[in-house]
C-alpha positions in Angstrom: 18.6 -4.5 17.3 15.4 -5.0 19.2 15.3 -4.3 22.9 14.5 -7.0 25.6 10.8 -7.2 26.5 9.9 -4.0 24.6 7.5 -2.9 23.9 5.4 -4.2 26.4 2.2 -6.0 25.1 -0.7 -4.7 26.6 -3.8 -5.8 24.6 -6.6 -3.9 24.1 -10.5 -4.9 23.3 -12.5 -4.7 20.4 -8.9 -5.3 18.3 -8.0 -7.9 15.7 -6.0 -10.9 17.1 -4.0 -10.7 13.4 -3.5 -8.4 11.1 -1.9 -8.9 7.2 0.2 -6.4 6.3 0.1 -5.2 2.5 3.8 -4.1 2.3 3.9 -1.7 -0.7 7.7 -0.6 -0.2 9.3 -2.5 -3.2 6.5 -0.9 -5.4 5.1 2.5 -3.8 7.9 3.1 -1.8 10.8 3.2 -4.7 8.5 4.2 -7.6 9.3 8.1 -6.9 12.8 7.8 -5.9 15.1 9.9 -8.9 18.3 7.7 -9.4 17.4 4.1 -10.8 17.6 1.4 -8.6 19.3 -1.3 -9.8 17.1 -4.7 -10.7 18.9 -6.7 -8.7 18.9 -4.6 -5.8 14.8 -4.2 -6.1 14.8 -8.0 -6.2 17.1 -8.7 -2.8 14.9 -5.8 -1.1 11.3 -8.4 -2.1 13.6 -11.5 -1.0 14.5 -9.9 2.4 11.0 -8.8 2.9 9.9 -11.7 2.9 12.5 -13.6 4.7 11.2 -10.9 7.1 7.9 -12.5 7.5 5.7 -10.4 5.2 3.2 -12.3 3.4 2.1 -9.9 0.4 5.1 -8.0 -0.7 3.8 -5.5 -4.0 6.3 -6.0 -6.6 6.2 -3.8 -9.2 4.3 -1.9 -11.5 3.7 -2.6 -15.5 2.9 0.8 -16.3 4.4 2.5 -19.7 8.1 3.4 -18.7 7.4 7.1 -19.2 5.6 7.4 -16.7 6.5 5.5 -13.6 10.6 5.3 -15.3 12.0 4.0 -11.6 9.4 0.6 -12.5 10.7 0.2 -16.1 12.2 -3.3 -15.9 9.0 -4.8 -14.2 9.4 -7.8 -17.3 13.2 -8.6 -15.6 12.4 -8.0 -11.7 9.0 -10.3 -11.5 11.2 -13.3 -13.0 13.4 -12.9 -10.4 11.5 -13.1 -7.8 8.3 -15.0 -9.1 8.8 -18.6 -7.3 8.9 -16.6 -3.6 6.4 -18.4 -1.2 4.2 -15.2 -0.6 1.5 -13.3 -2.4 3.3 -11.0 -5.2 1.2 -8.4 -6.1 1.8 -6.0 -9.7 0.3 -3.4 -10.1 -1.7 -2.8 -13.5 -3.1 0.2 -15.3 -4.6 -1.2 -18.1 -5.3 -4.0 -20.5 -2.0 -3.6 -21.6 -0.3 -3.6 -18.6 -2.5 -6.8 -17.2 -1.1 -8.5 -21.0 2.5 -7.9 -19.5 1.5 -9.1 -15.9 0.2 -12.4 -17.4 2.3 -13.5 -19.5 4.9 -13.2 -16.4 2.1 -15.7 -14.5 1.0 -12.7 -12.0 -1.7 -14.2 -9.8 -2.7 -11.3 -7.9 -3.1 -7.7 -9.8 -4.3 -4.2 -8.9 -6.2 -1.4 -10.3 -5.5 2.3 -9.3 -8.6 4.8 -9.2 -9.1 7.8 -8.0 -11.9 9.1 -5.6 -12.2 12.6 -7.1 -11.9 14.2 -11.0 -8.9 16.6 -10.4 -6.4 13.6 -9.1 -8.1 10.8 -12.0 -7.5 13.8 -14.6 -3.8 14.3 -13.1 -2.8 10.3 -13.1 -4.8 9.0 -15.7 -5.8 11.6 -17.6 -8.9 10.2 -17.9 -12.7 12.1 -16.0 -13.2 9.6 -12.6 -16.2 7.5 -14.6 -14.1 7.1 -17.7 -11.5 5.8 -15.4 -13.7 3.2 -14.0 -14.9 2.1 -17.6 -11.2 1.7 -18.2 -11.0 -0.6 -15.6 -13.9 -2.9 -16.3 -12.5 -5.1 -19.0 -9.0 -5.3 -16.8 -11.1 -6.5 -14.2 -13.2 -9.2 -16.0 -10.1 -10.1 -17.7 -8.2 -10.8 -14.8 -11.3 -12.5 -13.0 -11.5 -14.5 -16.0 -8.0 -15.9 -15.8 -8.4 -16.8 -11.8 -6.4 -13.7 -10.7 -6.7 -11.8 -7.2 -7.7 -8.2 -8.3 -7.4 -5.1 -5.7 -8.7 -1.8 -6.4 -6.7 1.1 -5.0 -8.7 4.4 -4.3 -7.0 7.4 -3.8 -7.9 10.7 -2.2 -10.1 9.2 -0.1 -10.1 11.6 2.4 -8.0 14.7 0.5 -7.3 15.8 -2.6 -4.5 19.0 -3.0 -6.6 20.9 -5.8 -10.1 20.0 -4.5 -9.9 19.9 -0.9 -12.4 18.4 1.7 -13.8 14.7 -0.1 -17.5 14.4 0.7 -18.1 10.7 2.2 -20.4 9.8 0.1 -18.6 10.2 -3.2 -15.7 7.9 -1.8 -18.3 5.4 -1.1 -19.3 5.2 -4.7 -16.8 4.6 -6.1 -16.2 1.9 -3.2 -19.7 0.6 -4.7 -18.4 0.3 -8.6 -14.9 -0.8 -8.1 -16.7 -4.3 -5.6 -19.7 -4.4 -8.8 -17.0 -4.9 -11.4 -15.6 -7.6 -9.4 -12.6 -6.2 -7.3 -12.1 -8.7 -4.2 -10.5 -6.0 -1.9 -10.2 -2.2 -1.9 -7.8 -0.4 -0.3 -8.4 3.3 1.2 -6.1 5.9 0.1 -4.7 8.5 2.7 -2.6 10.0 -0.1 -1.6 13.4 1.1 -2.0 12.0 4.6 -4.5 14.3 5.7 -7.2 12.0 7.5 -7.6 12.0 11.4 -9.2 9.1 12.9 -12.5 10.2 13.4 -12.7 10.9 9.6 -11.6 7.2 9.1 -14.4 5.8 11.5 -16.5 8.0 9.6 -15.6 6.4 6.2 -16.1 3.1 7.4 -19.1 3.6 8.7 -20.7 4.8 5.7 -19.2 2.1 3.7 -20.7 -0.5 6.1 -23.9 1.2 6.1 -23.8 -0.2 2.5 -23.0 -3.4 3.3 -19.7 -3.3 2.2 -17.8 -5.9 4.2 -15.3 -4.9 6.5 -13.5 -7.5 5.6 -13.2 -6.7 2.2 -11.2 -3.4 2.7 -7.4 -2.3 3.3 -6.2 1.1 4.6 -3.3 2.9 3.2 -2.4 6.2 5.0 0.6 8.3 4.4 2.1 10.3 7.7 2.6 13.9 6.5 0.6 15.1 9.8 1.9 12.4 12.0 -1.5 10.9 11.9 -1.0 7.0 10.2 -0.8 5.3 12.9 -3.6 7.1 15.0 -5.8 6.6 11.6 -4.7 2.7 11.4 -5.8 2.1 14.8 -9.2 4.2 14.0 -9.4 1.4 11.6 -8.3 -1.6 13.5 -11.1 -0.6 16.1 -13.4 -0.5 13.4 -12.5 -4.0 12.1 -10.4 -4.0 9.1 -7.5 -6.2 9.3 -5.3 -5.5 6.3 -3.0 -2.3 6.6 -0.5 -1.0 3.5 2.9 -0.7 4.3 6.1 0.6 3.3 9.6 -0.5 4.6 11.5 1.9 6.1 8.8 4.8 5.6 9.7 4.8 1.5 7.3 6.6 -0.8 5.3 8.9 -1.8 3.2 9.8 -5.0 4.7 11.4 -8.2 1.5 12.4 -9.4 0.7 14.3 -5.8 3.6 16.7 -4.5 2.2 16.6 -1.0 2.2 13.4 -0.6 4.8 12.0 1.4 6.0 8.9 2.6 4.1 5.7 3.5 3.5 4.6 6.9 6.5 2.9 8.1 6.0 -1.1 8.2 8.2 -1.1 11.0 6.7 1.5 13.1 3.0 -0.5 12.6 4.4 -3.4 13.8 6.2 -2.0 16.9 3.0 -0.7 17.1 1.0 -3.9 16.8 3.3 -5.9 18.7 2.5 -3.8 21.8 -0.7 -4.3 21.3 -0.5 -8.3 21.0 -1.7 -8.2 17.8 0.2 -10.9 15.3 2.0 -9.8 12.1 4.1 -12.8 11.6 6.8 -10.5 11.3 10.5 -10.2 12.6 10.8 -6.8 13.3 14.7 -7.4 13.5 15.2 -9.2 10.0 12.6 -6.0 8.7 14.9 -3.2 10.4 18.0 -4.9 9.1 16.4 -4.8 5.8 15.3 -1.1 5.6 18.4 -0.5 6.9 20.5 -2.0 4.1 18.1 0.0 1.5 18.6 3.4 3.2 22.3 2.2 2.4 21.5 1.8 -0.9 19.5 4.9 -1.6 21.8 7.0 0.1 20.2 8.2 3.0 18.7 7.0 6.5 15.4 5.5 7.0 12.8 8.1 8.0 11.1 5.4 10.1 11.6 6.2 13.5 11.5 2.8 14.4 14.4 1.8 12.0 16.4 4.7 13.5 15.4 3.8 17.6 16.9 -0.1 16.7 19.3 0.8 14.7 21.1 3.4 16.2 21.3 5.7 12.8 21.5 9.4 13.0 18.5 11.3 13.3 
């Protein structure tokens, strides 16, 4: 699948020599997809991923069934793939939903807030501050019981119904998702409208507050074409931990703009040119989105997956 030599590694300064990549496709990428996948075929698509090389593969979701219905069997797919020799990830709403994740011994959890009122009212149902008071006790909780907690922040640089996010209000919330204990954040592009100097602003302000660099993800979304141009923007800034989906999956059912992730495979052909290390095979992860599109119906938007691949554009 991969061509000989290519691409090229030409390494540029001021870059990570590594970079972890958050692969979200078994959780963000299938959560808005309409015809149930299987539980068995969610579990094969986290084995592969990680046969693949990826190190923190985002499992599931153990959210009320009504509203995410595609993550309803989170209680049968995390048994299945629990004793996998990489960082698991569940994503949790609430006390509730953190009950469900430990009983199931999930090490590693995340919380999912919003950087503006209109998309916390439209997920959560909840004003952005009453949001974060929900997450306090899941937090303390889950610190109390030795568990890996990431805060998700979305809208950090766009929101459909409010439009342009002042820099300073993402920051905040930054600040009071870090105070109630959070050990990373990731930034959300989630109607993929940044553009990299909007990134390199965000960072700065948030490191202007001496919130460390090392502490934060990014998670952008290509609906302008723009992830990969915003993820080196952030790369250049420092940050070493990028979200990823497999084969381009995802999207946001609570944000009809939104469309898909940016493509693991594209960031690591990506990467690779630049000599940075992912500890990824990029064949064993092209073989894998390929045998979801298979599954789902439809080719891979990546254009990666299709280049290696051969499938029609």
């Amino acid at each position: 699948m991969t061509v000989q030599g290519l691409p090229m590694t030409v390494p540029a300064a001021d870059l990570p020599a590594h970079v972890r990549i958050h692969e979200v496709g078994a959780r963000d990428g299938l959560q808005n997809e309409k015809a149930t996948v299987p539980t068995e075929v969610k579990a094969e698509f986290v084995r592969r991923l990680a046969d693949a090389g990826l190190t923190t593969v985002e499992a599931t979701s153990f959210v009320r069934p009504k509203w995410v219905p595609q993550l309803a069997d989170a209680e049968q797919l995390f048994p299945l793939v629990a004793g996998l020799p990489v960082a698991l990830p569940v994503l949790v709403p609430n006390e509730r939903g953190l009950d469900r994740a430990l009983a199931l011994g999930a090490n590693r959890v995340a919380v999912f807030a919003s950087a503006t009122e209109s998309f916390a009212k439209a997920n959560l149902n909840r004003t952005l501050d009453e949001a974060l008071a929900m997450f306090e006790p899941v937090v303390a909780r889950a610190k109390a019981e030795g568990v890996h907690v990431r805060g998700y922040l979305s809208m950090c640089f766009g929101d459909p119904w409010e439009g342009a996010v002042p820099v300073p209000q993402v920051v905040r919330v930054c600040e009071a998702l870090l105070d109630m204990g959070c050990d990373e954040l990731s930034l959300g592009d989630t109607i993929g409208v940044a553009t990299p100097g909007h990134v390199r602003a965000l960072l700065t302000a948030l490191t202007e507050q001496d919130i460390p660099v090392g502490a934060l993800g990014v998670h952008f979304h290509d609906t302008y074409g723009q992830a990969l141009a915003n993820t080196l923007a952030a790369l250049q800034h420092g940050v070493t931990t990028v979200d990823a989906s497999a084969g381009g999956l995802g999207g946001c059912p609570y944000a009809k703009s939104a469309t898909g992730n940016l493509a693991t495979e594209d960031l690591v052909w990506m990467l690779r040119g630049l000599g940075i290390d992912t500890g990824v095979d990029l064949g064993r992860l092209v073989a894998t989105s390929v045998w979801m599109a298979d599954r789902l119906g439809r080719p891979s938007p990546s254009r990666t997956v299709r280049a290696l691949s051969h499938q029609e554009q």
